[in-house]
C-alpha positions as CSV (number, residue, x, y, z in Angstrom):
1,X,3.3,-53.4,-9.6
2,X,4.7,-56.7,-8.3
3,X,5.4,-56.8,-4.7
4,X,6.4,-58.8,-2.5
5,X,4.9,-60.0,0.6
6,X,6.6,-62.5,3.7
7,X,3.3,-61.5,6.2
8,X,2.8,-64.0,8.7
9,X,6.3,-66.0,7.7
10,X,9.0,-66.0,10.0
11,X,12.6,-66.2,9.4
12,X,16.2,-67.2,10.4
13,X,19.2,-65.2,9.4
14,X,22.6,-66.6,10.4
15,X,25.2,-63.8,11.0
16,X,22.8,-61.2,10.8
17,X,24.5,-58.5,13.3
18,X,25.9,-56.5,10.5
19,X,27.0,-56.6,6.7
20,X,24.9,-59.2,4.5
21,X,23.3,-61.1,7.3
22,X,21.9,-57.3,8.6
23,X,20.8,-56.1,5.0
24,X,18.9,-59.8,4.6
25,X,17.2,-59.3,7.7
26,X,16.5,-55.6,6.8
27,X,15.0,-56.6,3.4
28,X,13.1,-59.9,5.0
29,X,11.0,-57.5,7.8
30,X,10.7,-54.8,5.3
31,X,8.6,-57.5,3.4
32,X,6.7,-58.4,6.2
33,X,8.4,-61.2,7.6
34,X,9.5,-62.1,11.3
35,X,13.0,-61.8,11.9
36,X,15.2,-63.7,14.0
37,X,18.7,-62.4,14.2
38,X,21.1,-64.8,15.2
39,X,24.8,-63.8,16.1
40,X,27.7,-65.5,17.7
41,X,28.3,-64.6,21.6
42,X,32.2,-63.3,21.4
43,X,33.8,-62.7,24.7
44,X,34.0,-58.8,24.2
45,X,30.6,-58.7,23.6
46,X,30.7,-57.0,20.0
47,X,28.5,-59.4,17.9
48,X,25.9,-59.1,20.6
49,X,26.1,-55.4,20.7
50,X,25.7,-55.0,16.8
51,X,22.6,-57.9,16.5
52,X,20.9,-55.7,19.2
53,X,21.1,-52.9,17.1
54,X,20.3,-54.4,14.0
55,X,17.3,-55.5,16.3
56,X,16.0,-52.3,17.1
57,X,16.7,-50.3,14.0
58,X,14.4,-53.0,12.5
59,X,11.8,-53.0,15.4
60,X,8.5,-54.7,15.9
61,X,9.0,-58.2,14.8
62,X,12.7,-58.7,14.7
63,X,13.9,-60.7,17.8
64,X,18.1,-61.6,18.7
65,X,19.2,-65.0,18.9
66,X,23.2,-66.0,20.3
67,X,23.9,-69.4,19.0
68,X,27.3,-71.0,17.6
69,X,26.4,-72.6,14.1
70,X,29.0,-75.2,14.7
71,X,27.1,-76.6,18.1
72,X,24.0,-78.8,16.8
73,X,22.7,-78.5,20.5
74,X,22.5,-74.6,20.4
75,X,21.0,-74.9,16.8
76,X,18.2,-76.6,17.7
77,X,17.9,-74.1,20.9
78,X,17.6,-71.5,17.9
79,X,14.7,-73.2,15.7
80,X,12.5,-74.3,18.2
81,X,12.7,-71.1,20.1
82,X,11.7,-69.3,16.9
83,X,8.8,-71.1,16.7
84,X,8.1,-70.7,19.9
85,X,8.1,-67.3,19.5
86,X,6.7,-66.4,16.8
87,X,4.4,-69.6,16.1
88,X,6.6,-71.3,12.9
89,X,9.2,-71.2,10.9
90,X,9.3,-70.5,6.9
91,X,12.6,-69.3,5.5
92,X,16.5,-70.4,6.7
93,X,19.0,-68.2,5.7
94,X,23.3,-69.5,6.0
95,X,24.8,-66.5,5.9
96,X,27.1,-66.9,8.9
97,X,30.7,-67.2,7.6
98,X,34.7,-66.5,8.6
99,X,37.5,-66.1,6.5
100,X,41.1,-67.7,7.5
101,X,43.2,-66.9,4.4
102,X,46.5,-68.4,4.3
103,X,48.5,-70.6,1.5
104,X,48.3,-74.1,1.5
105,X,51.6,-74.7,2.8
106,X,51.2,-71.7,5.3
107,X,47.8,-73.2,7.0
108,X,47.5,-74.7,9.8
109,X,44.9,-77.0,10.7
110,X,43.0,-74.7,13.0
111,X,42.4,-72.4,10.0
112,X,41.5,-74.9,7.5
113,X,38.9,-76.9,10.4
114,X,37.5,-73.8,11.8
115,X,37.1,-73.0,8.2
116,X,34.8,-75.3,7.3
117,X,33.2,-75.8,10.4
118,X,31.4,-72.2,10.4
119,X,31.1,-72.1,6.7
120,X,30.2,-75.5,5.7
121,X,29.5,-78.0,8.7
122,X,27.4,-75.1,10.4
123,X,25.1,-74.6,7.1
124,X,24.5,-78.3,7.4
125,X,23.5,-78.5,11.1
126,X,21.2,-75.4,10.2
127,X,19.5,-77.0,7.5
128,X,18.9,-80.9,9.0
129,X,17.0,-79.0,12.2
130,X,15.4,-76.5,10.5
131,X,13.9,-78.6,7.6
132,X,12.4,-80.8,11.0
133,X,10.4,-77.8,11.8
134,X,10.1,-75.7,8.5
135,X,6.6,-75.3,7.3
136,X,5.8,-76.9,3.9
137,X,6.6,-74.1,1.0
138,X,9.4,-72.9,2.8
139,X,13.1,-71.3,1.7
140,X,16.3,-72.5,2.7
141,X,19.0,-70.0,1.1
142,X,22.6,-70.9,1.8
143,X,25.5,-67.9,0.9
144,X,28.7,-69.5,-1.1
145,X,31.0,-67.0,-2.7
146,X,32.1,-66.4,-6.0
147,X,35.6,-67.8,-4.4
148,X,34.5,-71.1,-5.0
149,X,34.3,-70.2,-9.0
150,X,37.5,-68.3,-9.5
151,X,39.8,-69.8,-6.3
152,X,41.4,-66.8,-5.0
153,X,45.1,-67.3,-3.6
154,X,45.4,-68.4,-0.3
155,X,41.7,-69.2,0.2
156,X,41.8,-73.1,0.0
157,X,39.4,-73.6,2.9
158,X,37.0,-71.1,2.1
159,X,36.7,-71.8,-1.4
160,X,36.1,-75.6,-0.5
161,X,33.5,-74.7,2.1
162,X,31.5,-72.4,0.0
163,X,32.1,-75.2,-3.2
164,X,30.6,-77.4,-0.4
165,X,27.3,-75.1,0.4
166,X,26.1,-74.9,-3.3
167,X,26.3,-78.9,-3.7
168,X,24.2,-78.9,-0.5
169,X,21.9,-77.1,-2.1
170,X,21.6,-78.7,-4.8
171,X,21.1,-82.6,-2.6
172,X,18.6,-80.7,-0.4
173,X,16.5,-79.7,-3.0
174,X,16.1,-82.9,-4.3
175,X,15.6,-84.0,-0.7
176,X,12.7,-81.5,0.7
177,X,11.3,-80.9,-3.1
178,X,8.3,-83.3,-2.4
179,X,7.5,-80.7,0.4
180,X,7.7,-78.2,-2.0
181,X,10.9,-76.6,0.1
182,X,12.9,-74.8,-1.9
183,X,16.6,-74.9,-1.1
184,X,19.5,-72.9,-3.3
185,X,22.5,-70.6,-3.2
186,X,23.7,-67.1,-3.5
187,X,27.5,-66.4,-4.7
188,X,28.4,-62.9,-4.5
189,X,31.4,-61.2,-5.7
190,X,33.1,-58.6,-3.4
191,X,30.1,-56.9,-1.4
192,X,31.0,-53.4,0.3
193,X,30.6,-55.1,3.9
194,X,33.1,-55.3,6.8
195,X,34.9,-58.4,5.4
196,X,34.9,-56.8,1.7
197,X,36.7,-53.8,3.1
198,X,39.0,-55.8,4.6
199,X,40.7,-57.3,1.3
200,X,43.6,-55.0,1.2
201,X,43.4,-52.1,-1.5
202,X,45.7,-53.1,-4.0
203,X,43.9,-56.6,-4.5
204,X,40.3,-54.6,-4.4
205,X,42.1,-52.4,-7.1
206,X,43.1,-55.5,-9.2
207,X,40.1,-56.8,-8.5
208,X,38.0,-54.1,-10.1
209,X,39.4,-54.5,-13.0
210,X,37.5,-57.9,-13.7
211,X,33.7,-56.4,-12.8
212,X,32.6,-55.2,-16.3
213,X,30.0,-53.7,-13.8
214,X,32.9,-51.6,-12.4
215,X,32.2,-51.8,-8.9
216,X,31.7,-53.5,-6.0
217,X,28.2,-54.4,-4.9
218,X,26.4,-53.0,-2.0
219,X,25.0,-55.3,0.4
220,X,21.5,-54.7,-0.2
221,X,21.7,-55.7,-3.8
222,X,23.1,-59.5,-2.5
223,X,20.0,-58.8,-0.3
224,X,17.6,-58.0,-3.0
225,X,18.1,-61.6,-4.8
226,X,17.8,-63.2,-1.3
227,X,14.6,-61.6,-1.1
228,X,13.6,-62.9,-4.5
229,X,14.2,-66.4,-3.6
230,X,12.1,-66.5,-0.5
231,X,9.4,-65.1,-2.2
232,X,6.6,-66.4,-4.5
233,X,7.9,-65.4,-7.7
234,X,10.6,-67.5,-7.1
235,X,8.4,-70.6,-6.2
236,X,9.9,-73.4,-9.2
237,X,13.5,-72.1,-8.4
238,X,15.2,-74.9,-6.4
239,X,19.0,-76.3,-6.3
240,X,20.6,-73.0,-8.1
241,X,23.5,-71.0,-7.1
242,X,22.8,-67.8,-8.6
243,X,25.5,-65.5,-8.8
244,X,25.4,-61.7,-8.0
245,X,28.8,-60.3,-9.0
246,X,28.7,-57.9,-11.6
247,X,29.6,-59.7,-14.1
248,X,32.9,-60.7,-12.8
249,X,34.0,-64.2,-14.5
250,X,37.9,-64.5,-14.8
């Protein structure tokens, strides 16, 4: 039996309160590893309230962070009080994302910049901190989206951001190779998570058609390949986007 084992590693999740950010952290402690999961502080309190819960389902060895992606000040708050904590830092997860759909003609400039600051400019400031601190061997994993494959109507900004977080990937790896960091990309299809319930049911209907799979995926299959990458077996895997989608291509 193959296993894997993260004992003694500690790790980042961005957005890790619920859907894919709370399955990653779910699988990353179930394999051993330290979690930290980080969450944005909204004024009613609800991203707080569903970290700390994803917190204490997961117990001993999973810790909750508030800090705004898009502030490099808070950022580096994050890392270095990870490894404060918990003595180091080994694997960086971007999962932390919003969506602002509109047409082209229809968006304003708000929802294209806030856009790309969460989704692209924040998986940047996470990854030029953490790879100051990361331990050599370590994983950088940043989410894109199978949106920035197919280009879904009205989704412009997000598309370009996550388009944006795979060729990051690809110049990091280059960059951090020679400390044998690995850095790459996971592009999911529609995931079974609070924003993939959100895509109104006619389009998830349509959409169902195209997965030869014939489903959705659940979260903890995304999860599952996230896992995979931050493990050993995945050790001369480095500036891929691997896609987890069912099969859906058109």
């Amino acid at each position: 039996m193959v296993t894997i084992d993260l004992t003694g590693k500690t790790a980042i999740v961005t957005g890790a309160g619920q859907g894919l950010g709370a399955a990653t952290a779910a699988a990353l402690h179930a394999a051993g590893a330290n979690v930290v999961i980080n969450y944005f502080e909204d004024p009613q309190g609800t991203n707080r309230a569903r970290a700390q819960e994803t917190a204490a389902k997961l117990g001993d060895r999973a810790v909750t962070w508030a800090a705004d992606v898009r502030s490099t000040e808070q950022v580096q708050a994050m890392i270095d009080g990870a490894v404060a904590r918990f003595g180091g830092l080994d694997i960086v997860i971007n999962n932390a994302g919003i969506l602002r759909d509109r047409t082209m003609k229809k968006m304003t400039e708000d929802e294209w910049q806030s856009v790309i600051d969460t989704n692209l400019t924040g998986v940047f400031h996470m990854c030029r901190a953490s790879a100051e601190k990361m331990r050599d061997g370590g994983r950088i994993v940043n989410l894109a989206s199978i949106a920035a494959s197919i280009g879904f109507f009205g989704q412009c900004n997000y598309a370009a951001a996550k388009a944006g977080v795979s060729a990051m990937a690809r110049v990091l790896a280059r960059e951090l190779g020679k400390r044998k960091i690995t850095v790459n990309a996971v592009a999911p299809g529609v995931a079974l998570t609070e924003m993939g319930k959100s895509i109104p049911e006619e389009a998830r209907t349509q959409m169902l058609t195209n997965i030869p799979l014939g489903r959705f995926s659940e979260p903890s299959e995304i999860a599952s390949v996230i896992l995979f990458l931050c493990s050993d077996l995945a050790s001369y895997v480095s500036g891929q986007t691997i896609h987890v989608n069912g099969g859906w291509w058109g």
